[in-house]
VEXDREN-2710 file (C-alpha; in Angstrom, 1 decimal):
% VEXDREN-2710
k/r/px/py/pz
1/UNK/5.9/7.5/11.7
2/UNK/3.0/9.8/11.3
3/UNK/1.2/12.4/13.9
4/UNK/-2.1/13.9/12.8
5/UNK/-3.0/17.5/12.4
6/UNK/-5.4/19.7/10.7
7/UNK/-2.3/21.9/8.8
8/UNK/-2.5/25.8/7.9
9/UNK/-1.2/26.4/4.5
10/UNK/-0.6/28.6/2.0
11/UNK/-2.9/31.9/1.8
12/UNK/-6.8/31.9/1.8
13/UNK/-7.3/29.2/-1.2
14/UNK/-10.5/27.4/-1.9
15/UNK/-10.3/23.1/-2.4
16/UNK/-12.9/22.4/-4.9
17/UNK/-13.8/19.1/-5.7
18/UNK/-13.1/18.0/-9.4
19/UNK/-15.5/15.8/-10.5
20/UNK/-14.9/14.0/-13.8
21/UNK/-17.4/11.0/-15.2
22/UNK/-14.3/8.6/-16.1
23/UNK/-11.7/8.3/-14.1
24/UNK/-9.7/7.1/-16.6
25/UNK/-9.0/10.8/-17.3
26/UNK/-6.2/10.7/-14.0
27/UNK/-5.6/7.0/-14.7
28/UNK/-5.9/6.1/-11.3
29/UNK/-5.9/2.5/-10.1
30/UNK/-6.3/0.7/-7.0
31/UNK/-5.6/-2.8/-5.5
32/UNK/-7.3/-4.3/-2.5
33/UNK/-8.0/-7.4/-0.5
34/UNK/-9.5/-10.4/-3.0
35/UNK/-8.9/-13.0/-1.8
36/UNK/-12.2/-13.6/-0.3
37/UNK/-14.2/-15.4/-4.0
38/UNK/-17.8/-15.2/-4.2
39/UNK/-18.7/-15.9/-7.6
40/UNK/-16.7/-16.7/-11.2
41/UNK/-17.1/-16.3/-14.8
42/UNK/-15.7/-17.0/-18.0
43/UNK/-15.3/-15.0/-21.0
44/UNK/-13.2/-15.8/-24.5
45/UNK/-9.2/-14.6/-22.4
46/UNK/-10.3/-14.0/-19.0
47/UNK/-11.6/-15.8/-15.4
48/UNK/-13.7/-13.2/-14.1
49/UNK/-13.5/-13.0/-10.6
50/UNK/-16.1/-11.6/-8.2
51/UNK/-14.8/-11.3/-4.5
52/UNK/-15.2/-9.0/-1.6
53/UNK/-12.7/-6.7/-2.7
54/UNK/-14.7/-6.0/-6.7
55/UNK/-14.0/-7.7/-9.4
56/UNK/-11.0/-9.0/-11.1
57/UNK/-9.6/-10.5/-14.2
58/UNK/-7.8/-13.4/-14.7
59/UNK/-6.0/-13.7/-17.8
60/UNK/-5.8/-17.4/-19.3
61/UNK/-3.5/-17.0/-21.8
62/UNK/-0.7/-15.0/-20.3
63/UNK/-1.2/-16.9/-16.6
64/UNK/-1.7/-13.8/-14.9
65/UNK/-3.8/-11.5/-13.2
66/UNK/-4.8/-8.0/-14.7
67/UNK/-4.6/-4.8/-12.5
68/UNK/-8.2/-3.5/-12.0
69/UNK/-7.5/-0.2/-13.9
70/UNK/-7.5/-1.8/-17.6
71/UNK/-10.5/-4.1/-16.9
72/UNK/-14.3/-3.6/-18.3
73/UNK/-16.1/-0.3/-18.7
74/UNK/-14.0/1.6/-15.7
75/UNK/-16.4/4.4/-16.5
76/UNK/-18.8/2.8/-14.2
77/UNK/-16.9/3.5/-10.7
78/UNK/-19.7/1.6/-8.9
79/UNK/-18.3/-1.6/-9.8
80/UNK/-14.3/-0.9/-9.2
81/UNK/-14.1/-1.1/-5.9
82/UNK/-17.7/-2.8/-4.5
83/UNK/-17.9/-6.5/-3.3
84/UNK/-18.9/-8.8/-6.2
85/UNK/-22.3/-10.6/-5.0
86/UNK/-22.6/-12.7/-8.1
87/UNK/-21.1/-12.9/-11.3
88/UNK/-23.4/-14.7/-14.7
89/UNK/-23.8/-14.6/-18.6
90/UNK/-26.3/-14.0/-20.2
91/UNK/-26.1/-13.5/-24.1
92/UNK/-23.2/-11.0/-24.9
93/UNK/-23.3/-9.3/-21.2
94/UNK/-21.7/-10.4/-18.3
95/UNK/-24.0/-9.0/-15.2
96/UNK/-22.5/-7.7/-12.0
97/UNK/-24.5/-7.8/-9.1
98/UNK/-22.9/-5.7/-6.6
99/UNK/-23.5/-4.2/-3.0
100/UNK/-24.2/-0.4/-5.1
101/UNK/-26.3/-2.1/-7.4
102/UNK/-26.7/-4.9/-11.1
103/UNK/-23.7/-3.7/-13.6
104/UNK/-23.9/-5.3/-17.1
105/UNK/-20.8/-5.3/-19.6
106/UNK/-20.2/-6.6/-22.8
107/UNK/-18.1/-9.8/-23.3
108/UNK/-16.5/-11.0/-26.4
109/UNK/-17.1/-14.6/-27.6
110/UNK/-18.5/-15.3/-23.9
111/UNK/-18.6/-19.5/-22.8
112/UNK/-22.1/-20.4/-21.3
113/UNK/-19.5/-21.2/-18.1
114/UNK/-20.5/-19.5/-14.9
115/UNK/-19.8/-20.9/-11.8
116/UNK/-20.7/-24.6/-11.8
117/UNK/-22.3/-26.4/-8.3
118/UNK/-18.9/-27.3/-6.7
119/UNK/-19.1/-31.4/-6.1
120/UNK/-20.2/-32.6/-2.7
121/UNK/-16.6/-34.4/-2.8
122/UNK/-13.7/-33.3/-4.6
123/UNK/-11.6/-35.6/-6.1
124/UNK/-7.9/-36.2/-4.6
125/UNK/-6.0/-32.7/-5.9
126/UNK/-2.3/-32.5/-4.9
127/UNK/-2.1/-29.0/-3.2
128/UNK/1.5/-26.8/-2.9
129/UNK/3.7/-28.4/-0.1
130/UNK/2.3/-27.2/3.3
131/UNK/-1.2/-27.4/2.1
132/UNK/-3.9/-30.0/2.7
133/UNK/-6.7/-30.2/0.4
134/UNK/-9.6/-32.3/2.0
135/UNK/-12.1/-34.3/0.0
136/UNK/-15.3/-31.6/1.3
137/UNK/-13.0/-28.8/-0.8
138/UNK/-11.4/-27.3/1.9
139/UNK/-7.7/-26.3/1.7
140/UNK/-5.9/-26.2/5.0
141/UNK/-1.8/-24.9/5.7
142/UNK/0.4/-25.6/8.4
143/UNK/-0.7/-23.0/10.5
144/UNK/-4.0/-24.4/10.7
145/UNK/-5.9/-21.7/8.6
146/UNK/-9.0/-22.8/6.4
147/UNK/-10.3/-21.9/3.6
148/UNK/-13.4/-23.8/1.9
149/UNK/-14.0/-23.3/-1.4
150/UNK/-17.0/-21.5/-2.2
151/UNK/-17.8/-21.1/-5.8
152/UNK/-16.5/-23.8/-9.2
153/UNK/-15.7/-23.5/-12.8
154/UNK/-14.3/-25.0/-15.4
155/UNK/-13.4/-23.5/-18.0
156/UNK/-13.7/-23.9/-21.8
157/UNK/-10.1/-26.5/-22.3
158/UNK/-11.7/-28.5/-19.0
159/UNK/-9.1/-26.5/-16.8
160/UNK/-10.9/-26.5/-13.6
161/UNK/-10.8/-23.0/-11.0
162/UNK/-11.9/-23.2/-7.5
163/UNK/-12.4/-20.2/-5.6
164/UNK/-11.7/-20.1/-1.9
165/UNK/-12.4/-17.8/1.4
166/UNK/-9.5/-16.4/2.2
167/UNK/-6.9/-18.0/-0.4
168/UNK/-8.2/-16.2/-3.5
169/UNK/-8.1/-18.7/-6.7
170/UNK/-7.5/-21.8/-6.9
171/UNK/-6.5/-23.9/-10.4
172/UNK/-6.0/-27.4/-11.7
173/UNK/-5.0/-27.8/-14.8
174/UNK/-7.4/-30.0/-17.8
175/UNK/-7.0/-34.0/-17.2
176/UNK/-3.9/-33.1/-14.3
177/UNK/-4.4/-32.9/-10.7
178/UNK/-1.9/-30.7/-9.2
179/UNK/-3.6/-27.8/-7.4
180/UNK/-2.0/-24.3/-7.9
181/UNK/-2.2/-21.1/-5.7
182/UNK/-2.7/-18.0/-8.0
183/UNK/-2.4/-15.2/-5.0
184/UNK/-3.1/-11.7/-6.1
185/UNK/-4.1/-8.8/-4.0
186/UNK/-3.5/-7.3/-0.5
187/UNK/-2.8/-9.4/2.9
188/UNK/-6.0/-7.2/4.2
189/UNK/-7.1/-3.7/2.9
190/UNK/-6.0/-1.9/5.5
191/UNK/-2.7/0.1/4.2
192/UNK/-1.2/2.5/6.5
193/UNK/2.3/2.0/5.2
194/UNK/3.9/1.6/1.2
195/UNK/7.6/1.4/0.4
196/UNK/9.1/0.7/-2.7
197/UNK/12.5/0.3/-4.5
198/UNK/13.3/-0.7/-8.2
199/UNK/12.3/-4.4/-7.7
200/UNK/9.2/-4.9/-5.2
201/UNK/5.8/-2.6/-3.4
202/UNK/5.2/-3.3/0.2
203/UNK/1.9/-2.9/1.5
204/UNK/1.6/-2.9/5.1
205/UNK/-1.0/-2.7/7.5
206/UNK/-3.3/-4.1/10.3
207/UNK/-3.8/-7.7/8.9
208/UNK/-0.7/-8.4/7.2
209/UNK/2.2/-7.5/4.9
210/UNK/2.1/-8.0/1.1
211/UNK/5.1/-7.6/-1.1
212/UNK/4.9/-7.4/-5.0
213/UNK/7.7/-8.5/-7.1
214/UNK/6.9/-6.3/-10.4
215/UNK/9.3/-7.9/-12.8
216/UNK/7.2/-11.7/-12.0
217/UNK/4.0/-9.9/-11.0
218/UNK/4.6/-12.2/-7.5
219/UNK/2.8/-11.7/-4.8
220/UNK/3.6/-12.9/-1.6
221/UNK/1.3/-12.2/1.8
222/UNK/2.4/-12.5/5.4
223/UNK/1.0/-12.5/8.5
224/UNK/2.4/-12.0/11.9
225/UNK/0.3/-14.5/13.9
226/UNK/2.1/-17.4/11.4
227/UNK/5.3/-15.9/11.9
228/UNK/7.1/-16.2/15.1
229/UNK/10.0/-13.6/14.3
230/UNK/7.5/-11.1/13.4
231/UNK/6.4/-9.2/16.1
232/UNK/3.3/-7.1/14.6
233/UNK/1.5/-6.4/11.4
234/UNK/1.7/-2.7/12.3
235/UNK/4.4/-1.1/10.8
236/UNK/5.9/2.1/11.7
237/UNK/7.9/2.5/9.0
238/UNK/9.6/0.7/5.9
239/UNK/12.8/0.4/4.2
240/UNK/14.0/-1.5/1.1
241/UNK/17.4/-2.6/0.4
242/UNK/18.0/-4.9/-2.2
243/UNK/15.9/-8.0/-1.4
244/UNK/16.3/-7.4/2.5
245/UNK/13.4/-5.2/4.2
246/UNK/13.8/-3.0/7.5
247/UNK/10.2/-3.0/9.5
248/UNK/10.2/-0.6/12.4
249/UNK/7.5/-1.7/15.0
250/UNK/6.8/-0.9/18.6
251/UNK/8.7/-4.6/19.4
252/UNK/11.8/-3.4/17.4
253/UNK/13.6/-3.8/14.4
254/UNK/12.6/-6.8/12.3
255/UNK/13.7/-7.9/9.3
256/UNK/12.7/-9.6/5.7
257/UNK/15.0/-11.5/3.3
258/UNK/12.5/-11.8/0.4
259/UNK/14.0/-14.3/-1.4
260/UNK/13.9/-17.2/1.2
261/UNK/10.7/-15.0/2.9
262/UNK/12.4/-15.6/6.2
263/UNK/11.9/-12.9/9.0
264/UNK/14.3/-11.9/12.4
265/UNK/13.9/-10.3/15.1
266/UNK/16.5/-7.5/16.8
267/UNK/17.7/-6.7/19.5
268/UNK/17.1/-4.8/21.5
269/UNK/13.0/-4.6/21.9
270/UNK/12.6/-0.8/21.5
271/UNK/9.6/1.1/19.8
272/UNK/10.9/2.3/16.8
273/UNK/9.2/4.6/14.7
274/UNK/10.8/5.3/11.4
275/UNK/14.3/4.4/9.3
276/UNK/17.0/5.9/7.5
277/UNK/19.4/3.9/5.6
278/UNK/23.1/6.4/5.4
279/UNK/26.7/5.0/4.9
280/UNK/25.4/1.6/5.4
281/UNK/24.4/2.1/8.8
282/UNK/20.8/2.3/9.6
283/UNK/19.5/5.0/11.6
284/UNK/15.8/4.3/13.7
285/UNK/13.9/7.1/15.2
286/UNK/12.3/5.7/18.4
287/UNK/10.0/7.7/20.9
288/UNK/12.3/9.2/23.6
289/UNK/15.7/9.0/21.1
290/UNK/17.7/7.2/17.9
291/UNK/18.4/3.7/17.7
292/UNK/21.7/2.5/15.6
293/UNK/21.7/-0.3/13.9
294/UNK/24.0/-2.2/10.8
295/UNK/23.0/-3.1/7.6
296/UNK/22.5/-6.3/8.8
297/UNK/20.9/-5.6/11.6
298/UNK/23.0/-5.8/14.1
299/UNK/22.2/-3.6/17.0
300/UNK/25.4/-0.5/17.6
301/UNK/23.7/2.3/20.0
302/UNK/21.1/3.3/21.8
303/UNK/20.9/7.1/21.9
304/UNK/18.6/7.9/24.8
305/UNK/17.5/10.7/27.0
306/UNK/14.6/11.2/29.0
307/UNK/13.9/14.8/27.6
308/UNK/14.2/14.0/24.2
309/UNK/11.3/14.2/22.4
310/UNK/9.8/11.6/19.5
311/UNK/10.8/11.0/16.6
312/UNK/8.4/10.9/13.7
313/UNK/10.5/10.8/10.7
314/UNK/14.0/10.5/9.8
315/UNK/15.9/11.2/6.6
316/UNK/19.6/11.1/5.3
317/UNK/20.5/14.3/3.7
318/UNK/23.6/16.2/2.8
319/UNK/25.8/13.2/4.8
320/UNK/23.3/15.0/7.5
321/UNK/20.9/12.8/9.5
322/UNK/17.7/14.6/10.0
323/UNK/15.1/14.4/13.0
324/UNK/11.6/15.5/12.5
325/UNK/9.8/15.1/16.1
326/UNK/7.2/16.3/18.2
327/UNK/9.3/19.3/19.6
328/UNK/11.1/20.4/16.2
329/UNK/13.7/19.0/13.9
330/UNK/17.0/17.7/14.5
331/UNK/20.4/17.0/12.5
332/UNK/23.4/14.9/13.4
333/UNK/26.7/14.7/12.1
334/UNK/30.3/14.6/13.1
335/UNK/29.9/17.8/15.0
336/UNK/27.0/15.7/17.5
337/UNK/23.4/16.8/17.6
338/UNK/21.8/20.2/16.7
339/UNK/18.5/21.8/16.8
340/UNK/17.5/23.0/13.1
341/UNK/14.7/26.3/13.6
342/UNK/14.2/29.0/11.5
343/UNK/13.8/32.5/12.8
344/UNK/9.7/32.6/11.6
345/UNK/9.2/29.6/14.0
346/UNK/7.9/27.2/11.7
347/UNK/9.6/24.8/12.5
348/UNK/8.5/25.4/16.4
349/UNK/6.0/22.9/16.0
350/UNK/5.4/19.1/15.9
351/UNK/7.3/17.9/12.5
352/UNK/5.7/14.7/11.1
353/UNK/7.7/14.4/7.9
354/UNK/10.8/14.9/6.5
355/UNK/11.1/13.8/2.6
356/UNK/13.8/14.2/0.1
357/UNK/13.1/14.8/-3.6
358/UNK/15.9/15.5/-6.1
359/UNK/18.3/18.6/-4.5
360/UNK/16.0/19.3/-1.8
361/UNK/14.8/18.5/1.7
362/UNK/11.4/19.5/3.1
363/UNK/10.1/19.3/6.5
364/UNK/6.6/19.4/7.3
365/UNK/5.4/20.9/10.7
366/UNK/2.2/21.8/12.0
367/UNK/3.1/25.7/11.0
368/UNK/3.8/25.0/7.2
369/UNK/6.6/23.3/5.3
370/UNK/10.2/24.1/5.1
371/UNK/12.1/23.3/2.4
372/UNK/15.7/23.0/2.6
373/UNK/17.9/23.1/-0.5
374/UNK/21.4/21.0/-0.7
375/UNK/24.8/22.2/-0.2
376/UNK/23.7/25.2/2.2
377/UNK/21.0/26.9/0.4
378/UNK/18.6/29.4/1.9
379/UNK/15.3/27.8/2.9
380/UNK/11.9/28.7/1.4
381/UNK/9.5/28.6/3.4
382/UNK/5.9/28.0/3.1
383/UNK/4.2/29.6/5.5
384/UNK/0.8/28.0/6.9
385/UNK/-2.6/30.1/6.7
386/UNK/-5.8/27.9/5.5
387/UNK/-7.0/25.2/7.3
388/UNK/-8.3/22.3/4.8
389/UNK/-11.8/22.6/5.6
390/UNK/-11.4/20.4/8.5
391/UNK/-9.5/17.5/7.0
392/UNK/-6.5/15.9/8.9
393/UNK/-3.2/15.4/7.2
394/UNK/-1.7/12.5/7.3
395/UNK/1.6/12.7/5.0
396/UNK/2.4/14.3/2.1
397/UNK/5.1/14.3/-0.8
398/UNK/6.7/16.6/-3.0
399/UNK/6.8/16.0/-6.6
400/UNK/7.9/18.8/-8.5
401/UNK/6.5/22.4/-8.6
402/UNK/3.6/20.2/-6.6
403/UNK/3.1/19.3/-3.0
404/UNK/0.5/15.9/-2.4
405/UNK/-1.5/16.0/1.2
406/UNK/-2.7/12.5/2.6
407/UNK/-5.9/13.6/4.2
408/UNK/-8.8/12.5/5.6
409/UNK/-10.9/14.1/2.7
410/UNK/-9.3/12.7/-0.1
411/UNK/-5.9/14.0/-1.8
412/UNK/-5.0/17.6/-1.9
413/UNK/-3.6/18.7/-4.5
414/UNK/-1.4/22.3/-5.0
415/UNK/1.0/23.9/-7.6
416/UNK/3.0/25.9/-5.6
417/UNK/3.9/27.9/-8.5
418/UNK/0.3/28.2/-10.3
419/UNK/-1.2/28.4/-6.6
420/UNK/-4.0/26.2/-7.9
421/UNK/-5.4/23.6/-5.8
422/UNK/-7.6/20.8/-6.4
423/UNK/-8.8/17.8/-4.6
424/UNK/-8.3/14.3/-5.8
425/UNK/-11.5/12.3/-4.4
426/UNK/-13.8/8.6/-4.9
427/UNK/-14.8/10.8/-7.8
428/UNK/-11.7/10.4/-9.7
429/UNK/-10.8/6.9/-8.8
430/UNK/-9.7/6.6/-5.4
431/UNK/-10.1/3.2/-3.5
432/UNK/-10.8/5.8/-0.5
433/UNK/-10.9/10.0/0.7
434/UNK/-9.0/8.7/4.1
435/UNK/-5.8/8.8/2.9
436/UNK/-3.0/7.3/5.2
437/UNK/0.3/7.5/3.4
438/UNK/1.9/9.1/0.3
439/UNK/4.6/7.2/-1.4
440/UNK/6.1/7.8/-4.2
441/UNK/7.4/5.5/-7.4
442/UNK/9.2/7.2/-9.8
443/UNK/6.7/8.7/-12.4
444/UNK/3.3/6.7/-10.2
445/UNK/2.1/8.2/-6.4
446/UNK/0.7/5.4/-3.7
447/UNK/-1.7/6.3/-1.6
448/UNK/-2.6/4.0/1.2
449/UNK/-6.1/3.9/2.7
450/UNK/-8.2/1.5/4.9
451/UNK/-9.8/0.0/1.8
452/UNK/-6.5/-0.7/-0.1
453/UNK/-4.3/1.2/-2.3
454/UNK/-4.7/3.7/-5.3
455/UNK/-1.9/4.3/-7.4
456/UNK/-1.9/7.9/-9.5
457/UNK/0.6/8.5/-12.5
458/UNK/2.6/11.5/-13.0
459/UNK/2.2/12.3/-16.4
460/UNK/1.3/15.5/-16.6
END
């Protein structure tokens, strides 16, 4: 979906770094891979959780786990985003030993109930169906995937948690035996692709797909190599509609029914490279033409040409669909295809994105960005003149008088009106500075990176 470039943009501006001590002042937040337990803890509401991903709560009274942003002393950014070593009490502190160093918070009423010695046997527990739990306190599925349970608790009521590699927490309940799976967290923390609608997040990425139900804070993790209608964890691109999700890959079109988390395969096998959903038809840019497919999947044209060039993005605007490729943009409509350009030549150039927010249209090119109101405006054009001290852009999004640049430095930030700019950095809250994707949900920014995903609000 994306190309990679180092952009020229708006006038000779500097991109300082804004520092701040607490990154609680931006309210980012950030989700990774945890399911990978090395140590637990327990405090008066909460399972702490140490795994490779940092540290997590869970909390025993509502049955759920707690985003990372609310958690502890967040002041401390060593500890957000660091694998847990090993997690302990000690008087009214729970200590933190970390791969950046021994962390130390305080802990209401804390239980003298760090991780026990797990048994040498485990007694019979009776795991989810298509799971095995074996007596040495490893759970197996299906498809023949481990996970041994590597650190024990039991809690103040005698509820009993087991932590596992690669499964994330474990629970049996005091004086039962039935075995629950509490998942929580990424499929990996690679996260290269986000896509949201009103009722679910996708994550995608090499190493698996995670989708987030919001309203039951569900989280449900697949992986192609279990799932034979699945042709690749890569994604290209994303779509939501309803409970169904489009995945462009370089197999084809696939798709998800979340509900029944069933997968299928389309035809034809094609390398697809991003989606538009218009007039319930859905539109697939593909790297030598446009694919045409029904809501449903069902496979309608194949628009092809040897000379045509890839498509990176696509976007339904204006009952206009819109090309962005390597050689320029593209629309089609009843009158056929057309060539979009603008007499400065910005749009002369590659074109990685195309993105709508509210009236307006704006096309992002190697040359600067163009944006195009609805119903005929004129254009404005942003011209491109500053080079971002060497980063690469990988995406960006609109929001407002503000445009948001994915780039390997971290987030840049500019007010198009103020002409400020500002970079958004580790030092703020980001899980990462090599920024993949830009997504937005509604008043919150996603922005994927190879160590998981940071979520930023807009409330300013």
């Amino acid at each position: 979906m994306k190309a990679l470039f180092s952009i020229l943009l708006f006038g000779v501006l500097s991109l300082p770094s804004v520092a701040t001590s607490d990154w609680t002042a931006t309210g980012i937040i950030s989700v990774s891979d945890y399911r990978f337990v090395t140590s637990l803890a327990e405090g008066s509401r909460f399972i702490y959780v140490g795994t490779t991903g940092g540290l997590v709560r869970y909390d025993k009274v509502d049955e759920r786990f707690l985003f990372p942003y609310d958690y502890l002393d967040v002041a401390v950014g060593g500890i957000i985003n660091s694998p847990v070593k090993e997690l302990y009490v000690s008087g009214n502190r729970l200590k933190v030993e970390t791969s950046t160093g021994t962390y130390s918070f305080p802990v209401s009423s804390p239980f003298d109930s760090t991780s026990d010695d797990c048994p040498e046997s485990f007694p019979g527990y009776i795991p989810p169906t298509g799971y095995f739990f074996r007596p040495d306190g490893v759970l197996s599925d299906m498809h023949l995937h481990e996970y041994p349970v590597t650190a024990c608790l039991t809690d103040f009521v005698g509820n009993k948690f087991l932590g596992t590699w690669g499964k994330g927490l474990l629970r049996v309940r005091s004086g039962g035996n039935l075995l629950d799976i509490l998942p929580f967290g990424l499929a990996s923390p690679v996260v290269d692709n986000i896509c949201v609608s009103d009722d679910y997040v996708l994550f995608a990425g090499n190493g698996g797909i995670t989708v987030w139900e919001k309203e039951r804070d569900a989280w449900d993790i697949f992986r192609a190599e279990d799932i034979p209608s699945f042709p690749a964890d890569r994604v290209e691109d994303a779509l939501i509609a309803g409970d169904t999700v489009f995945f462009a890959t370089e197999f084809g079109l696939a798709l998800l029914d979340i509900r029944r988390g069933r997968f299928k395969a389309c035809r034809p096998t094609v390398a697809l490279t991003s989606l538009a959903l218009g007039k319930d038809t859905l539109w697939a840019g593909t790297t030598d033409g446009i694919a045409v497919y029904s809501s449903g999947g069902v496979s309608l044209d194949l628009l092809r040409r040897a000379d045509f060039p890839r498509v990176n993005d696509v976007a339904y605007f204006d009952s206009t669909l819109w090309f962005a490729t390597d050689y320029g943009v593209f629309t089609w409509n009843d009158s056929g295809f057309l060539q979009y350009t603008k007499d400065d030549g910005t749009l002369d150039a590659p074109v990685i994105s195309a993105k709508v927010s509210a009236d307006t249209l704006f096309l992002l090119s190697r040359k600067g960005i163009v944006a195009v109101p609805s119903f005929a405006g004129e254009p404005t054009i942003f011209p491109g003149v500053l080079v971002f001290s060497g980063r690469k852009i990988r995406d960006f999004e609109p929001v407002d008088r503000f445009f948001f640049f994915a780039t390997s430095g971290g987030v840049a930030l500019y007010d198009r009106k103020g002409f400020d700019t500002k970079m958004l950095t580790t030092e703020e809250g980001l899980i990462s500075n090599d920024v993949e994707v830009i997504t937005r949900e509604g008043r919150y920014l996603w922005f994927g990176t190879p160590k998981g995903a940071s979520r930023f609000p807009l409330d300013w």
